[in-house]
N, C-alpha and C positions, 0 to 999 in steps of 0.2 A: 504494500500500500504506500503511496505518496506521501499520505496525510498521517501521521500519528497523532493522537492524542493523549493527554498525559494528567490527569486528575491530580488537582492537590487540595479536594474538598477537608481532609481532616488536618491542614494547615492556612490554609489562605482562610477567610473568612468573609460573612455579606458588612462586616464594619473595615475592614480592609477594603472592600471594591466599593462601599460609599466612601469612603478616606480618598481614596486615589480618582475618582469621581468629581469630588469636592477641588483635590490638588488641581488640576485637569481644567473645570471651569473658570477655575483663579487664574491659571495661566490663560485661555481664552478672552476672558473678559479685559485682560493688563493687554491686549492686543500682540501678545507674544506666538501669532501662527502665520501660515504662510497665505497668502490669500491667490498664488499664481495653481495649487492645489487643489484638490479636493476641499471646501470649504471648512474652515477650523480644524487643520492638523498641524499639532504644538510644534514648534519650532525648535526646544529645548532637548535634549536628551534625558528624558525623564529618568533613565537609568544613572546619571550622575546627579540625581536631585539625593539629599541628605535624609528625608524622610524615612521612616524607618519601613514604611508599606513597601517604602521602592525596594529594600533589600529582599524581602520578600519575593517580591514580583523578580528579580535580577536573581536571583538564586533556583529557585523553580523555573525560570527557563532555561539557567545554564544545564542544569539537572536533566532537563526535556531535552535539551540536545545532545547531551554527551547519553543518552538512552536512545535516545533515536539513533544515532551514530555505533551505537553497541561497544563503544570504551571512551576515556576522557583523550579531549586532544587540546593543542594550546590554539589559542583564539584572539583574535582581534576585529578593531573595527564595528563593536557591538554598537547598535545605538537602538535606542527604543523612541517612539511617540505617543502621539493617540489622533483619535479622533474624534470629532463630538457630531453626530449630524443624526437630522430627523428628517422628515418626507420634504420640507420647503428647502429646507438646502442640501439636498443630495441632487447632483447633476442629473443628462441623462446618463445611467450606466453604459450605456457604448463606450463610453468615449474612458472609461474608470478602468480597462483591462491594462492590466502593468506586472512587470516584473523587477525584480532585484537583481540586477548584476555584477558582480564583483568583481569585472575586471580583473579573469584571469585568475580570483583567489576561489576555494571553493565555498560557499555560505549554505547556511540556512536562516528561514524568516518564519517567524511565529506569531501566534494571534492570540490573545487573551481577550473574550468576552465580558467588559463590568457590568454592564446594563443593557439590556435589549429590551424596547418595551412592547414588542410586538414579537412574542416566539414562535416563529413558524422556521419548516424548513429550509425556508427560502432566507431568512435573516441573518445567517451569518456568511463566510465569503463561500464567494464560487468559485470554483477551481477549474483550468482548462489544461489539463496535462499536455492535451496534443497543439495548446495554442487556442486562441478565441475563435478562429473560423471552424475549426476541426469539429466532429463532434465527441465524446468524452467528455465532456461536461460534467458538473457536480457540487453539489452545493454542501459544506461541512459546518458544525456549531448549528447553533453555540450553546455549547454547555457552560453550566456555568464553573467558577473558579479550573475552568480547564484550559492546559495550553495546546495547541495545533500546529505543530513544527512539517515542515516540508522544506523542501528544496528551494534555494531562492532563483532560480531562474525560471521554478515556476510558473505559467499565469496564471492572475489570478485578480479580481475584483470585489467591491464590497456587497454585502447581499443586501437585500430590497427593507428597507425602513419605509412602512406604511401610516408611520406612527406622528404625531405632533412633538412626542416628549423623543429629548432624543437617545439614541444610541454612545456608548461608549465603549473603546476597543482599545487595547495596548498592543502597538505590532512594535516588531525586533526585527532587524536586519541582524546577523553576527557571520565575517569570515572565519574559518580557520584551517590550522595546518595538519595536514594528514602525516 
């Protein structure tokens, strides 16, 4: 499978994903996002913020990758975000299919689910292993306090928010060396 997911319901917590929720829209509203993007995706490396949630969240994905990977290896170039969007500012998804490149290093990219207030199949990303034209399709999450590691050359886009309240997500880029 492409997509692993990796459960850390009996350490992450729903006061941890309102924490990091809360961090998230403070960074938003201080106007610290990109706006040439997908609307409201934080600008900062949430994984170099001091809070103590982010260790949390940066530790359980290092953990999901070197499980996914089936032993530990040394890593760089980690960076993590988010994104805040509900149905008035989610673009059309056409144009939303992307991937991570790491020029040349090998990566993986993960997704952590905070908040989805619309849970259907279709709400968390979709995934085109063969490419966006291809068919293979598939839509993964969001579970909650779970992480979803793949490959970052991946594509892959955000899934459908039909909702007013919006959605919140933690994705990771991280290279590393085999």
């Amino acid at each position: 499978m492409i997509v692993k997911s990796y459960d850390y319901s009996s350490l992450i917590t729903d006061s941890d994903e309102e924490d990091a929720c809360h961090i998230i829209k403070g960074i938003i509203n201080s106007g610290n996002y990109f706006t040439n993007s997908p609307p409201y995706q934080t600008k900062e490396n949430l994984f170099a913020r001091q809070e103590t949630v982010w260790l949390k969240y940066r530790m359980t994905f290092l953990t999901s990758v070197f499980l996914y990977l089936g032993n530990e290896h040394r890593v760089a170039n980690m960076q993590a975000w988010s994104f805040m969007t509900n149905k008035e500012s989610q673009p059309n998804r056409d144009v939303l299919w992307h991937h991570h490149d790491k020029h040349g290093m090998k990566g993986l990219s993960g997704i952590l689910y905070l908040h989805v207030p619309d849970i259907t199949a279709e709400s968390g990303t979709e995934i085109a292993p063969n490419g966006p034209e291809r068919d293979g399709k598939f839509f993964v999450g969001p579970n909650k306090h779970t992480w979803n590691i793949y490959p970052s050359e991946t594509w892959h886009r955000p899934g459908i928010n039909s909702s007013d309240d919006y959605r919140y997500i933690i994705a990771v880029d991280v290279g590393y060396y085999e």
